[in-house]
Every structure is written in structure tokens, then in C-alpha cells.
C-alpha positions in Angstrom: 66.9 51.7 91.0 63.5 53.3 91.7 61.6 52.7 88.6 57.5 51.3 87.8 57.7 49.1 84.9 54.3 48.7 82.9 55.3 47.4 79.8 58.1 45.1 78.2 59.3 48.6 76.1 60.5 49.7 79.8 61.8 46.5 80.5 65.6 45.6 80.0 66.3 42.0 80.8 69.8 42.4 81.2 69.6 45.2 84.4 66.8 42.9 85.7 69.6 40.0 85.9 71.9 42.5 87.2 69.7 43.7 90.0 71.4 43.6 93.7 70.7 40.1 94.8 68.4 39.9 98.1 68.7 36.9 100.9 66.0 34.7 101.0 63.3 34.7 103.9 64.5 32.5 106.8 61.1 32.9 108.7 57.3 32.8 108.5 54.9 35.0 110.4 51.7 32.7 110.7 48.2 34.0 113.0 46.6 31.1 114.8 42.6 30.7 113.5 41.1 30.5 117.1 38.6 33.0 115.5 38.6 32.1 111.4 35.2 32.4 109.8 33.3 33.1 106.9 31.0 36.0 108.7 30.9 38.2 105.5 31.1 38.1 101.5 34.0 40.5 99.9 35.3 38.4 97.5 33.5 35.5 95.2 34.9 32.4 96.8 32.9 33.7 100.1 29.7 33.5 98.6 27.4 31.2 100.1 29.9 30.1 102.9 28.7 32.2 105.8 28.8 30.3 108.5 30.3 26.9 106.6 33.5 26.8 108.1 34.7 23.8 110.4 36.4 25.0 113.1 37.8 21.8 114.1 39.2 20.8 110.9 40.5 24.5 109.8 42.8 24.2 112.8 44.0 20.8 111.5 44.9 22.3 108.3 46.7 25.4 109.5 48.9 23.1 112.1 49.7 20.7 108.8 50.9 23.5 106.4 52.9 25.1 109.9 54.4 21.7 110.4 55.5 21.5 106.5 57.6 25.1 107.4 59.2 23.3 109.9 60.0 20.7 108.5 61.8 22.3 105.3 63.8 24.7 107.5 61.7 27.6 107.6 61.3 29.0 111.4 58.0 29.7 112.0 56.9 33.3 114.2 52.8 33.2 115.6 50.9 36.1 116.2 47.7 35.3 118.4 44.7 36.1 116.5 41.5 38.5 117.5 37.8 38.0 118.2 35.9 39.9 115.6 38.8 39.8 112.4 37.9 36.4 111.0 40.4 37.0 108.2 43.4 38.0 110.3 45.0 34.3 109.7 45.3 35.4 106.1 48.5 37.9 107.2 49.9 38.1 103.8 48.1 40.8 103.5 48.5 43.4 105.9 52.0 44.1 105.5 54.8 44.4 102.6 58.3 43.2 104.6 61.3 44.2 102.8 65.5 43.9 104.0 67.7 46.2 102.7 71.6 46.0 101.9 72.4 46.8 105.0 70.6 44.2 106.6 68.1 46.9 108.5 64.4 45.3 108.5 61.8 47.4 106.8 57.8 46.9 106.7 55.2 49.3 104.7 52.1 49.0 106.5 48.8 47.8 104.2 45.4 50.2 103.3 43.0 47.6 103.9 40.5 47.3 101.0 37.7 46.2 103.2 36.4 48.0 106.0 35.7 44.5 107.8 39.9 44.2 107.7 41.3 47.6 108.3 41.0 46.5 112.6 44.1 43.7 111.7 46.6 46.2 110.8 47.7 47.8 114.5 47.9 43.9 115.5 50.5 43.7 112.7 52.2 46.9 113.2 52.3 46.3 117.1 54.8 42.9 116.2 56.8 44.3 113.8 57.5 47.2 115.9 58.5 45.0 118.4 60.6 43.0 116.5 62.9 45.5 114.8 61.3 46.4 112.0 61.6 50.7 110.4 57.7 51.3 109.6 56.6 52.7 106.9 53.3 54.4 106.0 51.3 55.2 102.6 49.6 58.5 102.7 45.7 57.7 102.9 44.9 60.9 101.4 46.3 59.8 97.8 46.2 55.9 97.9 42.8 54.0 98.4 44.0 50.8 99.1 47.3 48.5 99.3 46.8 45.0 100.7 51.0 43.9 101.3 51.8 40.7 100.2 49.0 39.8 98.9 49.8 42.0 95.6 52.9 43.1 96.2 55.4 39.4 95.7 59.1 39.9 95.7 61.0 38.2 93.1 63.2 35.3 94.4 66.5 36.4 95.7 66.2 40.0 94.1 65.6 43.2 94.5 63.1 43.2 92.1 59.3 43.8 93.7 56.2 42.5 91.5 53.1 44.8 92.3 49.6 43.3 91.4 46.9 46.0 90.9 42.9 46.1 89.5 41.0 45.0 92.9 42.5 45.1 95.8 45.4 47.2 95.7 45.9 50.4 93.4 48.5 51.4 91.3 50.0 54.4 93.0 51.3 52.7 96.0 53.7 51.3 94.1 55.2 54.7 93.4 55.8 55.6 97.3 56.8 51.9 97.6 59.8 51.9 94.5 60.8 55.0 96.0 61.5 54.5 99.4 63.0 51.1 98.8 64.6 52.5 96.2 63.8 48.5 93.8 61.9 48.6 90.9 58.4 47.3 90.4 56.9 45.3 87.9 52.9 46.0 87.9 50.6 43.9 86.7 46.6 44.4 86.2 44.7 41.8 87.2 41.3 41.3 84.9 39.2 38.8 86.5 37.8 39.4 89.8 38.0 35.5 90.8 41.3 36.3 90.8 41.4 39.7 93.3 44.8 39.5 94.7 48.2 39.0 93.0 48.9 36.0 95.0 46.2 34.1 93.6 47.3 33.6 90.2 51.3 34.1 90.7 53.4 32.5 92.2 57.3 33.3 92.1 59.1 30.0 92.2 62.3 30.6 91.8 64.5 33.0 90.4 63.7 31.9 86.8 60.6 30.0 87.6 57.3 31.1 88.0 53.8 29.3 88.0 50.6 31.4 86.7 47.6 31.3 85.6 47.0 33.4 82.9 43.4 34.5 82.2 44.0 36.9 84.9 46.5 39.2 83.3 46.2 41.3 80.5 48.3 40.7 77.5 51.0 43.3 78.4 51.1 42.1 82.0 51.5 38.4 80.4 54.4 39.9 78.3 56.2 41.1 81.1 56.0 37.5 82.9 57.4 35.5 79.7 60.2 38.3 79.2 61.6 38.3 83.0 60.7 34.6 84.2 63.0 31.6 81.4 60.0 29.4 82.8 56.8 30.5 83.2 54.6 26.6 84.2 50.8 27.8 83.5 47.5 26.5 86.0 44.6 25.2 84.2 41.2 27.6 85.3 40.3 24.7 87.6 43.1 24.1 89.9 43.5 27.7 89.6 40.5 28.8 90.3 39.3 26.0 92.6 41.7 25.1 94.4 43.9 27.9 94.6 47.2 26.2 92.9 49.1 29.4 92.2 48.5 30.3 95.9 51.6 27.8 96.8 54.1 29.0 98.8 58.3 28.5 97.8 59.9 30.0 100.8 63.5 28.1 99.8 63.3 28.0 95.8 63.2 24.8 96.1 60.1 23.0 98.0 56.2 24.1 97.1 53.7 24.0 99.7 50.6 24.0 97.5 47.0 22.3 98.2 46.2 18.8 97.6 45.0 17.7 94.4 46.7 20.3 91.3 47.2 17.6 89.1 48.5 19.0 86.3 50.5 22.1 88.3 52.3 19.6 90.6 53.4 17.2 87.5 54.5 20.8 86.2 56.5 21.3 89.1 57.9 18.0 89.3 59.5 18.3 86.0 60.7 21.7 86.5 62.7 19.9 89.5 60.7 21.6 92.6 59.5 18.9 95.6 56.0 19.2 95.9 54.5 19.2 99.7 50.8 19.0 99.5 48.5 19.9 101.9 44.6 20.0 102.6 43.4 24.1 103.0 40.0 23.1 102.0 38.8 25.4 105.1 39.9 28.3 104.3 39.7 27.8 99.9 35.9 28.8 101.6 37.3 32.5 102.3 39.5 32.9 99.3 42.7 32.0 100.8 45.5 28.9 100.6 49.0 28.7 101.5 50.3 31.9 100.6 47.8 33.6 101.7 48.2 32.1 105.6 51.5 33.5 105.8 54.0 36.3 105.7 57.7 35.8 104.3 60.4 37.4 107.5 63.8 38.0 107.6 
């Protein structure tokens, strides 16, 4: 069912419970940060963190939150990172995995936003070709950017694709993406550029479940959460926008990854019935990125 769904009048809620069901990620694709830095500003957490980042400790962190994917079950895949692409250990975004009902491995391959970021893609591409994976392309000509998994978020165990768009990722990739994967997509416009990627203020935590913040949708996009999701738990601005609370990871559906110190989000959580792993990604809040953002969901 090929189909871009902007508003809830496109929306029926009883073919989006009746969409194909889709295996859960058993695997995580993680880039070691031998080379992570703040060299440059291209989004507003950066600024006035050139050249801030400890080293030491940002390799702490990223061996903590690979040691909580290990330890909930989820097999862990590294890819070596490069001198020169200090963002490359943020691989959620330079690919959009997908598997389809026949169990054949799929990836689109991302239109970097930034020019700094375009040089991580082959590294990506390079893996997956290795591993298995049918590659896909967007035509350049027609799309200006599409930044993977950092906008585009599959809904737990369907096949049911969420596409943020407004910053870093535009609309009409969605189209070439619903088409060849033949799964709808919800879009979503994102409003407030603290908030530049999908994965910053959404968070799909189960099939029912989600965990938001929502001053960075529009009203329709906001309607379109509540009418899907029976749950929707909502970040305050601060955890959302300081410490990157909807940037939690729920590989399983059932244990978050998120950083240390939401408060309110992880009592939210709690009662909804999720376990709550927390973790210190204070090094790399400095470049925009958390938990989600460090990794890349594999079948």
C-alpha cells in the first residue's frame, strides 16, 4: 500500500492496524568515534562547541550505550570510522534500512544535507553492499536532501514508515521511498529548527506507544500522532530540547536507552510499563546527537 498520508482526512485507523506486520531489528550498526568532533556549526546545539569535545570521555559514553545493546539482546555490527567526517558516529542518518516480506534486505541510500557529511555515505554504502543489502538510490536531480533514519522512523513491528520533513530532509523523497517499498508514509513537518531531524522529537516506542515532544510539529502533524499512536507520553521543552529525551532508542519495544537525567520522560515511561536504561551522551548532546542518533536499526 504505496500511499503519503499528510493529514488525518487520509488517514484510516483501521488499515493502519491491518498493515502487514514487520520483524523487529535484531541488530545495531554503531561507527566507533576515533575521530568525533565538533569542527563545524550546522545545526544550533553546535554552536559554540568547536573544539569542546572530550575525546576521552565521548569514547566512554559510546562503549556504555554499545554495552546496554548487548546487554538487552541486540547484536551489535561496528563500522570503523574516518579522519575528516567528525559526524560519521551519528549513522542514523545516512541510510534508510528496510526488510521486505520476503525476507530480502533493502537500504535507500541518504542525500546528505550538509556538504561537510555527504563524504560518509560511500563508507555506508560500501557495508551494506557487503552485507547483502539491494541498494537503492534517490534521484539528485529532483530531491535536495534525505538524511535516512534520522527522519525517516519505522513504526514498531509495521510496515508503516513515519517521514519527518522541514530541515533536513524534503518531502518528495518520500514519494520514491512509498513507492518502491511499496508502505505507506506518514509525513510530518517539523517547525522548530532546535528540533532539525525527526528523531529528535519522536520516538516510536512501541506499537501503540510513542514519546514526543510537541512544539515541533504542526497541529496536523500532531493530529496524525494522537490518531495512530493509543499513547502518545509528551517531553517537557527542557529534557527535550536539552538533553535530547525523545532521542531514546526502543530497539525491542520494550527497554529505552535514553540519556541520563529526563525526569519527567523516564517516570512517563515507567508507568507506561517500558524499563528505562540511562546513559550519559553528554559528549555528543554538544553536536546534536543522543542514542538514536549513534545508531542504525539492521535486520
Amino acid at each position: 500500500m504505496a500511499q503519503l498520508i499528510t493529514s488525518v482526512d487520509q488517514l484510516n485507523a483501521s488499515s493502519i492496524n491491518d498493515l502487514p506486520s514487520m520483524p523487529l531489528p535484531t541488530k545495531v550498526l554503531m561507527v566507533r568515534p576515533l575521530h568525533y568532533s565538533v569542527d563545524y556549526v550546522i545545526n544550533p546545539h553546535m554552536a559554540d562547541q568547536v573544539g569542546r569535545v572530550n575525546t576521552t570521555e565521548a569514547q566512554r559514553e559510546w562503549m556504555l550505550v554499545r554495552s546496554l545493546f548487548d546487554r538487552i539482546g541486540i547484536n551489535v555490527r561496528i563500522i570503523e570510522d574516518q579522519e575528516g567526517l567528525p559526524d560519521m558516529v551519528f549513522c542514523a542518518n545516512q541510510s534508510l534500512p528496510y526488510l521486505d516480506k520476503k525476507g530480502q534486505r533493502h537500504v535507500f541510500m541518504s542525500i546528505m544535507h550538509a556538504d561537510q557529511r555527504k563524504r560518509e555515505v560511500p563508507y555506508f554504502e560500501q557495508w551494506y553492499r557487503q552485507n547483502g543489502y539491494e541498494i537503492h538510490y534517490l534521484d539528485e536531480d529532483k530531491i535536495d536532501d534525505f538524511e535516512g533514519c534520522g527522519d525517516a522512523i519505522w513504526h514498531t513491528g509495521r510496515r508503516l514508515l513515519w517521514g519527518g520533513h522541514g530541515y533536513r530532509s524534503s518531502m518528495e523523497a518520500y514519494q520514491t521511498i512509498s513507492d518502491t517499498f511499496d508502505v505507506p508514509v506518514i509525513t510530518l513537518e517539523l517547525v522548530d529548527e532546535t528540533f532539525y531531524h525527526l528523531d529528535t522529537c519522536f520516538c516510536v516506542l512501541d506499537d501503540h506507544t510513542a514519546l514526543i515532544y510537541p512544539g515541533a510539529f504542526t497541529e496536523q502533524g500532531l493530529e496524525l500522532i494522537h490518531a495512530v499512536f493509543e499513547q502518545v507520553i509528551e517531553a517537557p521543552e527542557n529534557e527535550a530540547g536539552e538533553l535530547f529525551a525523545c532521542n531514546a532508542c526502543c530497539a525491542d519495544g520494550r527497554n529505552v536507552i535514553i540519556q541520563q537525567g529526563c525526569t519527567d520522560v523516564n517516570k512517563g515511561l515507567r508507568d507506561a510499563g517500558f524499563s528505562v536504561h540511562e546513559v550519559s551522551t553528554s559528549e555528543f548532546l554538544k553536536s546534536g546527537g543522543s542514542v538514536f542518533c549513534m545508531k542504525m536499526l539492521l535486520w
